[in-house]
C-alpha positions in Angstrom: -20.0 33.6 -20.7 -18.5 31.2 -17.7 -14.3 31.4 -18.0 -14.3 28.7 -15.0 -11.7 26.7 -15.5 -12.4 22.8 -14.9 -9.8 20.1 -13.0 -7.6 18.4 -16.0 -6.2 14.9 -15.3 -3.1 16.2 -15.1 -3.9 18.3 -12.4 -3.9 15.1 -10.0 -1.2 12.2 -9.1 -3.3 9.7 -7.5 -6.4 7.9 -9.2 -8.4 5.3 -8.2 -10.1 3.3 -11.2 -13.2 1.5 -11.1 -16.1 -0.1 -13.3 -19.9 1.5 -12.6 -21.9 -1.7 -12.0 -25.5 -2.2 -12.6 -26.9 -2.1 -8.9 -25.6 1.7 -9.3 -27.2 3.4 -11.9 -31.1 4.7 -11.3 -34.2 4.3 -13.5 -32.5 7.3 -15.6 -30.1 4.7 -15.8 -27.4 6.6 -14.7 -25.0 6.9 -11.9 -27.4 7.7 -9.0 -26.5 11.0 -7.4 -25.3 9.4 -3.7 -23.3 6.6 -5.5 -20.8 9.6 -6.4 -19.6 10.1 -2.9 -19.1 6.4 -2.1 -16.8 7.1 -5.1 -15.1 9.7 -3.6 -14.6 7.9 -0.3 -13.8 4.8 -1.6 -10.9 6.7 -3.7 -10.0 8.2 0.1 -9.2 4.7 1.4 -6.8 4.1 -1.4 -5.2 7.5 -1.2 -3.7 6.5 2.1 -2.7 3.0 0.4 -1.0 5.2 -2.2 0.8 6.8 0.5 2.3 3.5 2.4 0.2 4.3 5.3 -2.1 1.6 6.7 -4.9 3.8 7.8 -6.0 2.7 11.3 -2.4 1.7 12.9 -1.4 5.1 11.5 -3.9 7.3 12.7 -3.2 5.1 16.1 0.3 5.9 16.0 -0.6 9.8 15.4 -3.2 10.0 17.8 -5.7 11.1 16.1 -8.4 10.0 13.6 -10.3 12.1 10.2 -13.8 13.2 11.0 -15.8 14.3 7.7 -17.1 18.2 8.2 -18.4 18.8 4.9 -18.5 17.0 2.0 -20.0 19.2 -1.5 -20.6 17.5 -4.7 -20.4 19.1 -8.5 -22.5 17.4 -11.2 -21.5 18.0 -14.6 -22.3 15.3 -16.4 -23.2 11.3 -16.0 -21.7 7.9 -15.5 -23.3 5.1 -17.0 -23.5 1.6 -16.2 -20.2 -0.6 -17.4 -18.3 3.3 -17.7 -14.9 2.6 -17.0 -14.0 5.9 -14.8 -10.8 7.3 -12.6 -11.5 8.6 -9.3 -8.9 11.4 -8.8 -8.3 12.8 -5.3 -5.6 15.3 -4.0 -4.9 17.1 -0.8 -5.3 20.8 -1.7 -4.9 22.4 1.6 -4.2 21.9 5.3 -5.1 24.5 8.1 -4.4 24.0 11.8 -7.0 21.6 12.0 -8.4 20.7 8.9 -7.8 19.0 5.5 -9.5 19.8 2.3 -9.4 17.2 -0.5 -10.6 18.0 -4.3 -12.0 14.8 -6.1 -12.8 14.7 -9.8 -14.3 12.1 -11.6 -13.3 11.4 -15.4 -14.5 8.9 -17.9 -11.1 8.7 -19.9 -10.3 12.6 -20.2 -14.1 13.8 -19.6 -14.4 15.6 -16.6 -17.9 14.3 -15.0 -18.2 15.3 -11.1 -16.4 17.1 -8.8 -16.0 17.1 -5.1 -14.8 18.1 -2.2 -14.1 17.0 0.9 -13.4 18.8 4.2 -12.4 17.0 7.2 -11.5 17.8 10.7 -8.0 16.2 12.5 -9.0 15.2 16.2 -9.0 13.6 18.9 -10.8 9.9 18.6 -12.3 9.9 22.3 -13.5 13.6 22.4 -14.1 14.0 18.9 -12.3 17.5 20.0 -10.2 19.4 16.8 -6.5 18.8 17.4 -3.9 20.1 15.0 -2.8 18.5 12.4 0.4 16.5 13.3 3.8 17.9 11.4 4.1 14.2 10.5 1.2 13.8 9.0 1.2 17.3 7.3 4.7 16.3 5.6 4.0 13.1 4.3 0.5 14.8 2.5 2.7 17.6 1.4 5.3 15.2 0.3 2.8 13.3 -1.8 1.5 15.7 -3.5 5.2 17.3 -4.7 6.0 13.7 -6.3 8.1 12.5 -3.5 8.7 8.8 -2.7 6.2 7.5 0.4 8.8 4.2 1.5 12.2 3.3 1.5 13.8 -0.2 1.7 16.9 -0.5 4.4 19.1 -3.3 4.3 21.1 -4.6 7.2 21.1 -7.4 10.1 19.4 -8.4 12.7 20.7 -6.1 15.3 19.8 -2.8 13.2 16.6 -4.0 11.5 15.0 -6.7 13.9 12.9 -4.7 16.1 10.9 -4.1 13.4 10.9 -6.7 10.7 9.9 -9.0 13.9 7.0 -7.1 14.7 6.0 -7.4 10.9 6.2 -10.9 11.2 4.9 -11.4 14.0 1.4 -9.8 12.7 1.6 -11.3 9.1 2.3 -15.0 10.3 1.7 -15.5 13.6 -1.5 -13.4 14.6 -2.6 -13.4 10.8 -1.4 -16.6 9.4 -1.5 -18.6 13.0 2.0 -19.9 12.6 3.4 -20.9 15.8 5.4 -18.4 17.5 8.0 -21.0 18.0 8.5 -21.8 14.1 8.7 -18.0 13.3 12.0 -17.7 15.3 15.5 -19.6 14.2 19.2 -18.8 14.5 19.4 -18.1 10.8 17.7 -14.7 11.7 21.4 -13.7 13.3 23.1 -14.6 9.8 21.2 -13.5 7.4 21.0 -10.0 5.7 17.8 -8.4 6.3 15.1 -5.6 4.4 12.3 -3.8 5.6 10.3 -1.1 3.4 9.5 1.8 5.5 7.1 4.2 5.2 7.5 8.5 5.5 5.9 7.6 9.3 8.7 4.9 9.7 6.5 1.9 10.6 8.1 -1.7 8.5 5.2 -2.1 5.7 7.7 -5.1 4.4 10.0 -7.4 5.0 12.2 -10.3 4.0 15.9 -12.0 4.2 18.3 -13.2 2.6 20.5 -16.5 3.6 23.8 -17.5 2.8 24.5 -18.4 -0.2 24.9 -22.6 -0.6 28.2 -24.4 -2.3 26.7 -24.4 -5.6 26.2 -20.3 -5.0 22.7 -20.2 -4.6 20.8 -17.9 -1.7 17.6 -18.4 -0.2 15.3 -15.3 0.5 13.0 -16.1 3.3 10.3 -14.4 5.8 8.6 -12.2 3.2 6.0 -10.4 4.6 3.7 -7.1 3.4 1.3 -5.4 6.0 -2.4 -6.9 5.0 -3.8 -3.5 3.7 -0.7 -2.5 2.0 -0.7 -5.5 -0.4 -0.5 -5.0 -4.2 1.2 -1.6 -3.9 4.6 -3.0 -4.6 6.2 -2.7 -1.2 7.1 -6.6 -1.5 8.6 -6.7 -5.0 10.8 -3.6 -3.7 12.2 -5.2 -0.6 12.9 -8.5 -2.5 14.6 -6.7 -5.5 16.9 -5.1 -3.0 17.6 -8.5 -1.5 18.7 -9.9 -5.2 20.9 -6.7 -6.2 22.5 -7.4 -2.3 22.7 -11.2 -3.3 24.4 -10.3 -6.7 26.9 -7.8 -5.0 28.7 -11.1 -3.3 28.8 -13.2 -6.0 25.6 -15.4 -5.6 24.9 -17.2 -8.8 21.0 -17.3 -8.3 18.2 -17.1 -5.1 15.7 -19.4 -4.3 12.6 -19.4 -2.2 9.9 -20.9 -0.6 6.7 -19.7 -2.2 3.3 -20.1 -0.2 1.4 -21.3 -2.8 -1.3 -18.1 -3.0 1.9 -16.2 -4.1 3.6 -18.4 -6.4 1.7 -16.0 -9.4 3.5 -13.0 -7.5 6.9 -14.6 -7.6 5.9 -16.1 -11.4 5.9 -12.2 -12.2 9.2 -11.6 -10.7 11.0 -13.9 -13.0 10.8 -16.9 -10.5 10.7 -20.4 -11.9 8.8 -23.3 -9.6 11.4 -26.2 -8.9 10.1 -29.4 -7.9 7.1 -30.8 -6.2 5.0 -28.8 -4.1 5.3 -29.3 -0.2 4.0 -28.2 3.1 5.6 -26.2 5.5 4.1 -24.6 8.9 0.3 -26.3 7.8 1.1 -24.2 4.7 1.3 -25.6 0.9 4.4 -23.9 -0.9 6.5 -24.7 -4.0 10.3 -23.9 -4.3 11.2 -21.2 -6.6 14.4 -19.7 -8.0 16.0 -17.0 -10.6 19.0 -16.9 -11.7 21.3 -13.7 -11.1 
Protein backbone atom coordinates (compact mmCIF):
# COMPACT_ATOMS: atom_id res chain seq x y z
CA UNK A 1 0.00 0.00 0.00
CA UNK A 2 1.16 3.80 -1.11
CA UNK A 3 2.47 5.79 2.29
CA UNK A 4 2.92 8.97 -0.08
CA UNK A 5 2.25 11.65 1.71
CA UNK A 6 -0.01 14.47 -0.07
CA UNK A 7 0.51 18.64 0.12
CA UNK A 8 -1.90 19.86 3.26
CA UNK A 9 -3.08 23.54 3.04
CA UNK A 10 -1.08 24.23 5.63
CA UNK A 11 1.90 23.29 3.92
CA UNK A 12 1.54 26.69 1.73
CA UNK A 13 1.38 30.64 2.68
CA UNK A 14 0.19 31.99 -0.47
CA UNK A 15 -3.24 31.02 -2.36
CA UNK A 16 -4.78 32.32 -5.05
CA UNK A 17 -8.75 31.70 -5.07
CA UNK A 18 -10.88 31.41 -7.96
CA UNK A 19 -14.42 30.20 -9.31
CA UNK A 20 -14.27 27.33 -12.23
CA UNK A 21 -16.44 28.83 -14.97
CA UNK A 22 -18.48 27.06 -17.45
CA UNK A 23 -16.34 27.71 -20.75
CA UNK A 24 -13.75 25.47 -18.58
CA UNK A 25 -15.06 22.31 -17.89
CA UNK A 26 -15.19 19.51 -20.94
CA UNK A 27 -18.06 17.25 -22.19
CA UNK A 28 -17.14 15.05 -18.85
CA UNK A 29 -18.01 18.15 -17.46
CA UNK A 30 -15.12 18.63 -15.57
CA UNK A 31 -12.19 20.84 -15.32
CA UNK A 32 -10.46 20.09 -18.77
CA UNK A 33 -6.94 18.72 -18.18
CA UNK A 34 -4.96 22.06 -19.78
CA UNK A 35 -7.21 24.51 -17.88
CA UNK A 36 -5.13 23.23 -14.66
CA UNK A 37 -1.94 24.88 -15.69
CA UNK A 38 -3.49 28.19 -16.70
CA UNK A 39 -4.40 27.76 -12.98
CA UNK A 40 -1.15 27.34 -11.91
CA UNK A 41 0.27 30.27 -13.90
CA UNK A 42 -2.34 32.40 -13.22
CA UNK A 43 -1.68 31.73 -9.33
CA UNK A 44 2.26 32.63 -10.47
CA UNK A 45 1.27 36.17 -11.47
CA UNK A 46 -0.26 36.78 -8.15
CA UNK A 47 2.58 35.15 -6.21
CA UNK A 48 4.82 38.08 -7.26
CA UNK A 49 1.81 40.54 -6.30
CA UNK A 50 1.95 38.74 -2.95
CA UNK A 51 5.45 39.57 -2.76
CA UNK A 52 5.21 43.59 -3.49
CA UNK A 53 7.05 42.97 -6.62
CA UNK A 54 5.51 44.37 -9.89
CA UNK A 55 6.72 41.64 -12.18
CA UNK A 56 8.12 43.30 -15.36
CA UNK A 57 9.90 46.62 -13.77
CA UNK A 58 11.31 44.00 -11.32
CA UNK A 59 12.70 41.53 -13.46
CA UNK A 60 13.97 44.90 -15.41
CA UNK A 61 15.61 46.15 -12.52
CA UNK A 62 17.25 42.52 -11.90
CA UNK A 63 18.22 41.91 -15.28
CA UNK A 64 16.87 39.12 -15.93
CA UNK A 65 13.45 37.45 -16.83
CA UNK A 66 11.70 33.58 -15.76
CA UNK A 67 11.75 31.16 -18.74
CA UNK A 68 9.45 27.98 -18.04
CA UNK A 69 11.70 24.60 -18.37
CA UNK A 70 9.37 22.10 -17.35
CA UNK A 71 6.11 22.30 -16.10
CA UNK A 72 4.58 18.41 -14.67
CA UNK A 73 1.05 18.07 -13.67
CA UNK A 74 -0.58 15.48 -10.93
CA UNK A 75 -4.29 14.59 -11.31
CA UNK A 76 -5.94 13.30 -8.46
CA UNK A 77 -9.14 14.22 -8.60
CA UNK A 78 -11.66 16.91 -10.50
CA UNK A 79 -12.92 20.33 -10.46
CA UNK A 80 -16.27 21.03 -11.51
CA UNK A 81 -17.98 23.89 -12.90
CA UNK A 82 -19.07 26.80 -10.20
CA UNK A 83 -16.13 24.75 -7.66
CA UNK A 84 -14.94 27.40 -5.59
CA UNK A 85 -11.05 26.27 -5.41
CA UNK A 86 -7.50 27.78 -3.89
CA UNK A 87 -4.63 27.70 -6.05
CA UNK A 88 -1.65 27.27 -3.70
CA UNK A 89 1.93 27.89 -4.91
CA UNK A 90 5.33 28.04 -3.05
CA UNK A 91 8.95 28.31 -4.00
CA UNK A 92 10.49 24.96 -2.82
CA UNK A 93 13.96 25.30 -4.13
CA UNK A 94 16.49 27.49 -5.87
CA UNK A 95 19.73 26.26 -7.58
CA UNK A 96 22.29 28.42 -9.39
CA UNK A 97 20.00 28.96 -12.08
CA UNK A 98 16.85 27.62 -11.50
CA UNK A 99 13.52 27.85 -9.45
CA UNK A 100 11.20 25.07 -8.69
CA UNK A 101 7.65 26.02 -7.56
CA UNK A 102 5.10 23.19 -6.09
CA UNK A 103 1.36 24.13 -6.89
CA UNK A 104 -1.57 22.30 -5.31
CA UNK A 105 -4.99 22.74 -5.98
CA UNK A 106 -7.77 22.30 -3.14
CA UNK A 107 -11.52 22.50 -3.22
CA UNK A 108 -11.84 23.68 0.52
CA UNK A 109 -9.38 21.10 2.30
CA UNK A 110 -9.54 18.44 -0.76
CA UNK A 111 -6.35 18.12 -2.35
CA UNK A 112 -7.27 17.87 -6.32
CA UNK A 113 -4.06 18.45 -8.57
CA UNK A 114 -0.69 19.01 -8.16
CA UNK A 115 2.02 20.68 -9.97
CA UNK A 116 5.15 21.79 -10.55
CA UNK A 117 6.91 24.20 -12.08
CA UNK A 118 10.61 24.51 -13.07
CA UNK A 119 11.91 27.61 -14.51
CA UNK A 120 15.24 28.84 -15.65
CA UNK A 121 16.60 32.61 -14.39
CA UNK A 122 18.30 34.28 -17.57
CA UNK A 123 19.16 36.55 -19.56
CA UNK A 124 16.12 38.25 -21.61
CA UNK A 125 18.16 38.99 -24.97
CA UNK A 126 20.13 35.57 -25.13
CA UNK A 127 17.70 33.62 -23.43
CA UNK A 128 21.25 32.34 -21.83
CA UNK A 129 20.99 30.77 -17.84
CA UNK A 130 22.23 33.43 -15.50
CA UNK A 131 22.26 32.92 -11.75
CA UNK A 132 19.80 33.62 -9.76
CA UNK A 133 20.31 37.24 -8.33
CA UNK A 134 21.04 37.25 -4.20
CA UNK A 135 18.16 39.77 -4.33
CA UNK A 136 15.88 37.90 -5.78
CA UNK A 137 16.88 34.63 -3.90
CA UNK A 138 16.32 36.54 -0.51
CA UNK A 139 13.11 38.05 -1.03
CA UNK A 140 11.69 34.27 -2.27
CA UNK A 141 13.40 32.88 0.77
CA UNK A 142 12.10 35.61 2.81
CA UNK A 143 8.47 34.86 1.69
CA UNK A 144 8.41 31.73 2.26
CA UNK A 145 9.85 31.97 6.17
CA UNK A 146 6.72 34.44 6.94
CA UNK A 147 8.65 37.62 6.56
CA UNK A 148 7.16 41.03 5.69
CA UNK A 149 7.62 41.87 1.62
CA UNK A 150 7.33 46.14 2.22
CA UNK A 151 7.89 48.60 4.66
CA UNK A 152 6.41 52.17 4.98
CA UNK A 153 9.21 55.17 5.68
CA UNK A 154 8.16 58.40 6.70
CA UNK A 155 10.08 61.50 6.31
CA UNK A 156 10.38 64.81 3.93
CA UNK A 157 10.97 65.71 0.81
CA UNK A 158 14.75 65.66 0.82
CA UNK A 159 14.95 61.92 2.12
CA UNK A 160 11.95 60.39 0.44
CA UNK A 161 11.38 62.53 -2.88
CA UNK A 162 13.46 60.86 -5.33
CA UNK A 163 11.21 58.16 -5.10
CA UNK A 164 7.70 59.14 -4.13
CA UNK A 165 8.19 61.52 -7.38
CA UNK A 166 8.92 58.84 -9.58
CA UNK A 167 5.71 57.10 -8.23
CA UNK A 168 3.84 59.88 -9.02
CA UNK A 169 4.99 60.74 -11.80
CA UNK A 170 3.92 57.17 -13.39
CA UNK A 171 0.54 56.98 -11.47
CA UNK A 172 -0.67 60.56 -12.52
CA UNK A 173 1.08 61.93 -15.04
CA UNK A 174 2.01 59.08 -17.61
CA UNK A 175 -1.00 56.93 -16.20
CA UNK A 176 -3.57 59.43 -15.25
CA UNK A 177 -2.36 62.28 -17.85
CA UNK A 178 -2.22 64.93 -15.28
CA UNK A 179 -0.10 67.71 -16.33
CA UNK A 180 3.31 67.63 -15.24
CA UNK A 181 2.96 71.11 -14.05
CA UNK A 182 -0.04 70.43 -11.59
CA UNK A 183 1.80 67.35 -10.07
CA UNK A 184 4.45 69.70 -8.61
CA UNK A 185 3.70 72.58 -5.70
CA UNK A 186 5.75 74.06 -2.89
CA UNK A 187 3.62 72.16 -0.33
CA UNK A 188 5.83 69.06 -1.37
CA UNK A 189 8.82 70.95 0.71
CA UNK A 190 6.40 71.10 3.99
CA UNK A 191 4.77 68.31 4.11
CA UNK A 192 5.65 64.89 5.81
CA UNK A 193 6.01 62.28 3.39
CA UNK A 194 5.43 57.96 3.05
CA UNK A 195 6.43 55.69 0.64
CA UNK A 196 5.80 51.69 1.01
CA UNK A 197 8.87 50.00 -0.15
CA UNK A 198 9.33 46.73 -1.27
CA UNK A 199 12.33 43.82 -0.09
CA UNK A 200 13.91 45.18 -3.76
CA UNK A 201 13.43 48.88 -2.57
CA UNK A 202 11.40 50.29 -5.45
CA UNK A 203 8.29 52.96 -3.80
CA UNK A 204 5.10 50.60 -4.51
CA UNK A 205 3.19 53.66 -2.59
CA UNK A 206 2.94 56.87 -1.63
CA UNK A 207 1.22 59.78 -0.09
CA UNK A 208 1.58 63.15 2.29
CA UNK A 209 0.51 64.70 4.82
CA UNK A 210 -0.02 68.71 5.13
CA UNK A 211 -0.05 70.86 7.88
CA UNK A 212 -2.57 70.73 9.99
CA UNK A 213 -5.28 73.90 9.60
CA UNK A 214 -6.46 76.39 12.71
CA UNK A 215 -9.26 74.24 13.40
CA UNK A 216 -6.46 71.17 13.67
CA UNK A 217 -7.35 69.36 10.80
CA UNK A 218 -4.54 67.79 8.13
CA UNK A 219 -4.91 67.09 4.71
CA UNK A 220 -3.31 63.74 3.23
CA UNK A 221 -2.62 64.29 -0.42
CA UNK A 222 -0.73 62.54 -3.56
CA UNK A 223 -1.79 59.02 -2.80
CA UNK A 224 -0.56 56.76 -5.19
CA UNK A 225 -0.14 52.69 -5.50
CA UNK A 226 1.88 51.09 -8.48
CA UNK A 227 -1.00 49.88 -11.15
CA UNK A 228 -0.28 46.07 -10.59
CA UNK A 229 0.19 46.35 -7.00
CA UNK A 230 -3.33 47.63 -6.28
CA UNK A 231 -5.68 45.82 -3.82
CA UNK A 232 -2.72 44.30 -1.87
CA UNK A 233 -2.92 46.90 0.89
CA UNK A 234 0.18 48.89 0.15
CA UNK A 235 -2.08 52.14 0.16
CA UNK A 236 -4.05 51.62 3.33
CA UNK A 237 -0.48 51.00 5.02
CA UNK A 238 1.12 54.13 3.84
CA UNK A 239 -2.00 56.22 4.76
CA UNK A 240 -2.42 54.58 8.27
CA UNK A 241 1.16 55.66 8.93
CA UNK A 242 0.34 59.16 7.83
CA UNK A 243 -2.75 59.31 10.47
CA UNK A 244 -0.72 57.70 13.48
CA UNK A 245 2.10 60.62 12.34
CA UNK A 246 -0.88 63.10 12.15
CA UNK A 247 -2.07 62.00 15.68
CA UNK A 248 1.51 62.14 17.20
CA UNK A 249 1.28 66.26 16.80
CA UNK A 250 -1.85 66.81 17.98
CA UNK A 251 -4.08 66.95 14.75
CA UNK A 252 -7.68 66.67 15.68
CA UNK A 253 -8.77 64.84 12.31
CA UNK A 254 -7.36 64.46 8.36
CA UNK A 255 -9.01 65.18 5.40
CA UNK A 256 -8.66 64.30 1.78
CA UNK A 257 -9.37 64.69 -1.61
CA UNK A 258 -10.90 61.45 -2.92
CA UNK A 259 -10.93 60.67 -6.80
CA UNK A 260 -14.10 59.58 -6.98
CA UNK A 261 -13.22 55.66 -8.22
CA UNK A 262 -11.72 55.51 -4.67
CA UNK A 263 -14.12 57.15 -2.47
CA UNK A 264 -15.36 53.11 -1.58
CA UNK A 265 -11.59 52.60 -0.69
CA UNK A 266 -11.44 55.52 1.67
CA UNK A 267 -15.42 54.64 2.77
CA UNK A 268 -13.53 51.39 4.15
CA UNK A 269 -10.98 53.36 5.93
CA UNK A 270 -13.43 55.10 8.12
CA UNK A 271 -13.62 58.18 5.83
CA UNK A 272 -16.76 60.20 5.79
CA UNK A 273 -17.57 62.34 2.25
CA UNK A 274 -18.02 66.15 3.09
CA UNK A 275 -19.78 68.22 0.77
CA UNK A 276 -20.46 68.27 -2.85
CA UNK A 277 -18.42 66.55 -5.21
CA UNK A 278 -15.92 68.70 -7.45
CA UNK A 279 -13.39 68.48 -10.11
CA UNK A 280 -9.90 68.73 -9.79
CA UNK A 281 -7.01 68.10 -12.64
CA UNK A 282 -10.18 66.94 -15.27
CA UNK A 283 -10.77 64.54 -12.37
CA UNK A 284 -14.27 64.23 -10.25
CA UNK A 285 -13.39 63.85 -6.35
CA UNK A 286 -15.34 64.32 -3.13
CA UNK A 287 -13.76 65.66 0.15
CA UNK A 288 -13.35 63.20 2.79
CA UNK A 289 -12.35 63.24 6.50
CA UNK A 290 -11.96 60.99 9.88
CA UNK A 291 -11.61 62.08 12.87
CA UNK A 292 -8.40 61.13 15.07
Amino acid sequence: MSTETLPHRVDFRFFHRLRVRWAEVDMQKIVFNAHYLMYFDTAIADYWRALAMAYESSMHALGGDLYVRKATVDYRASARVDDVVDVAMKCVRIGNSSLVFEGALFRQDQYLVGCELVYVYADPATQTSRPVPEALRAVLMGYEAGEAMSEVLTGDWGTLGEAAGALRRTVFVQEQGIPEALEWDDDDATSLHGVARNRLGHAIATGRLLPADAQGVARIGRMAVERVLRGQGHGERVLRALEAAARARGDKAVALHAQRSAERFYARLGYEPVGEPFEEAGIAHITMQRAL
